[in-house]
N, C-alpha and C positions, 0 to 999 in steps of 0.2 A: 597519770597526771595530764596528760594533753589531752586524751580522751575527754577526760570533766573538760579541759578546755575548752575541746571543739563541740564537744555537745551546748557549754554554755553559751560560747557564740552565735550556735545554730540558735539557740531560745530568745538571745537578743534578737537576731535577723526576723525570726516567727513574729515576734511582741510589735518589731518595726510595721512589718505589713500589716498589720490586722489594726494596731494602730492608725496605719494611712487609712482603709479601708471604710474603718468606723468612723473619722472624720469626712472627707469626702463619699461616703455609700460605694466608692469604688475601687476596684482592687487595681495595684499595681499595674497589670498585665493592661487592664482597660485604659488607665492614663496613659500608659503608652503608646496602645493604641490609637487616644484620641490624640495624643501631640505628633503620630505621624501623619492620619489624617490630615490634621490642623498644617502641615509644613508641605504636606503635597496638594494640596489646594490650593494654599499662597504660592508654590509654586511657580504650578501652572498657571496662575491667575496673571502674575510677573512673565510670564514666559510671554504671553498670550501678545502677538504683534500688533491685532485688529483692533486692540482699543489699552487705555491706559488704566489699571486696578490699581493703582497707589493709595489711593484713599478706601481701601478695601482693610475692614479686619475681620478675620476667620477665625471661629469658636467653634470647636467637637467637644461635646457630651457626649459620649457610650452611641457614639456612629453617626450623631443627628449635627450636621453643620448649621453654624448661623453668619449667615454674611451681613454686618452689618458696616454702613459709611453712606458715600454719595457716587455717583456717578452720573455720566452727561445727557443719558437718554434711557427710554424706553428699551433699546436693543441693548444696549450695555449691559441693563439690569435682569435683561433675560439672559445674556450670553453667559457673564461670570454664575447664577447659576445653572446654566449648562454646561460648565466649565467643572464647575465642582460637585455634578453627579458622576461626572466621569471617574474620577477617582477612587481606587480599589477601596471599601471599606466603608463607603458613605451608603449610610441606611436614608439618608432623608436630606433636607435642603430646606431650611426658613431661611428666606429673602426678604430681609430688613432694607432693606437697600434703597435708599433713595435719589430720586433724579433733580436734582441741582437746575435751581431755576435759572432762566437765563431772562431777567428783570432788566430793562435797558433806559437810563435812567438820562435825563433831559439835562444838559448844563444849565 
């Protein structure tokens, strides 16, 4: 009797993944993949003393990071992604990232 049990629980857990898998195109193993990428880039990003990424948000798809927000300059925009090549696991880097006008306006 546990045997049927634990085989039938195994066939749930099977039908689980293959179900996430065929929704998303990706398997388990890969989501988790990309949310630890995704958490070690914000990271560092936070970590990072030379400039402020607050307004930074980080997306992994199957190893391809996308930084998408604002920041204050040209360096910035290069740094955070040199910031988030470094990271074990990152196959690529789309830098959506924009730099924040500084419009100075007349009373």
């Amino acid at each position: 009797m546990y045997g049927t049990v634990r085989v039938g629980l195994l066939g749930i857990a099977l039908m689980s993944l293959v179900a996430c898998e065929s929704m998303t195109g990706k398997t388990a193993g890969q989501n988790i993949d990309d949310a630890t990428v995704t958490t070690s880039v914000q990271g560092k990003l936070t970590a990072d003393k030379l400039s402020n990424f607050s307004r930074i948000n980080v997306d992994t798809d199957r190893g391809v990071v996308t930084l998408n927000g604002v920041v204050r300059s040209a360096e910035e925009q290069s740094r955070a992604e040199e910031i988030a090549r470094q990271v074990e696991g990152v196959a690529k880097v789309n830098n959506n990232l924009q730099i924040q006008s500084t419009s100075v306006t007349n009373p």
